[in-house]
C-alpha positions in Angstrom: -3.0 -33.6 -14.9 -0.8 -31.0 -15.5 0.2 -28.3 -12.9 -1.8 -25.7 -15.1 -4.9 -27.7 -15.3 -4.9 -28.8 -11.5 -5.3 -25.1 -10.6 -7.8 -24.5 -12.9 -9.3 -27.3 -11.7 -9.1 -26.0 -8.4 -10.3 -22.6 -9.1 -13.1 -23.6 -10.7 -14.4 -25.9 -7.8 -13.5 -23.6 -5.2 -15.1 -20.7 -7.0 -12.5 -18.3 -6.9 -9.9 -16.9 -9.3 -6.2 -17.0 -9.4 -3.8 -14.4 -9.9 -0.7 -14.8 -11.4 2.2 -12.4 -10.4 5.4 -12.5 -11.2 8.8 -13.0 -8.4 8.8 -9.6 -6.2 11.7 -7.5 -7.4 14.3 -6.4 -4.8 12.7 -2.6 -4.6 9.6 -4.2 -3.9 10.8 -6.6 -1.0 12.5 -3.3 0.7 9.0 -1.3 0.7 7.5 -4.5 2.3 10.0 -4.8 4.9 10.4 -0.9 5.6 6.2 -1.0 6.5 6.7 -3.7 8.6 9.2 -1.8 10.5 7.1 1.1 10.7 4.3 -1.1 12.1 7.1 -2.4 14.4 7.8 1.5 16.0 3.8 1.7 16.8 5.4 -0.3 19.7 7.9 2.1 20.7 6.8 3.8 24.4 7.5 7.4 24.1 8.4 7.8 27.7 11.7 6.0 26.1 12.7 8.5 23.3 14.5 11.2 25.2 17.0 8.8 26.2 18.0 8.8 22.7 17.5 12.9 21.7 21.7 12.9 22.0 22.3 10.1 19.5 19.8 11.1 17.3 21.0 14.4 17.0 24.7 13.1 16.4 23.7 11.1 13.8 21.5 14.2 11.7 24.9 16.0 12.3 26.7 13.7 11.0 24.1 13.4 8.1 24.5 17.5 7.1 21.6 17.6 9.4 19.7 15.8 6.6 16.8 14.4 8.9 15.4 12.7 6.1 18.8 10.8 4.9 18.8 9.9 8.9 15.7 8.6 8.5 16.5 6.5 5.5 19.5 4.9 7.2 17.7 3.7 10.3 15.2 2.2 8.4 17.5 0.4 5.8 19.4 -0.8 8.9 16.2 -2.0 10.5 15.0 -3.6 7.4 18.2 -5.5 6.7 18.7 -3.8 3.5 21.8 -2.1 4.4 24.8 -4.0 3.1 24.6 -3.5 -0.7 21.8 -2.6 -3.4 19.7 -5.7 -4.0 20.0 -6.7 -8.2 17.0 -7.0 -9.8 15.7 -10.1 -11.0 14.4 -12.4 -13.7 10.4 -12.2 -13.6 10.6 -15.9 -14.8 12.6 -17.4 -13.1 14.1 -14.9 -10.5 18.0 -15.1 -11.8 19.9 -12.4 -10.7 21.1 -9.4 -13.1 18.8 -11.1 -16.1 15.8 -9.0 -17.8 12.9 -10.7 -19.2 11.3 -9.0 -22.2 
């Protein structure tokens, strides 16, 4: 049987339908990652933030005291997403820098 077929086959007996999607695209990853970070700060006790009210307000100085750009930057660091801009990605088979039309 062909890989098609088997999950067809599947679906059917199970009852249930299948959903193709294509490969997540780097922008899509990033939003993923970034809410489980925010999930992750739901943890965060705030009888521990104003131990950092001096660093945070070095770094939205040295931001232009743009809160939101200081914002950005944790959370690309937390995420992992910091190093470079992820390339986006064949839908078909996930090759970098290629376009599927």
């Amino acid at each position: 049987m062909k890989h098609k077929q088997q999950i067809q086959f599947i679906a059917h007996k199970a009852g249930i339908q299948f959903k193709t999607i294509g490969i997540p695209q780097p922008a899509e990853v990033i939003k993923a990652v970034s809410r489980d970070c925010i999930k992750q700060l739901k943890s965060v006790n705030d009888d521990v933030l104003p131990l950092f009210d001096d660093v945070a307000d070095e770094l939205i100085a040295l931001q232009d005291k743009d809160i939101r750009k200081s914002l950005k930057l944790c959370l690309a660091y937390m995420s992992g997403c910091h190093k470079q801009a992820l390339a986006a990605r064949s839908i078909l088979d996930g090759k970098e820098n290629f376009v599927t039309f």
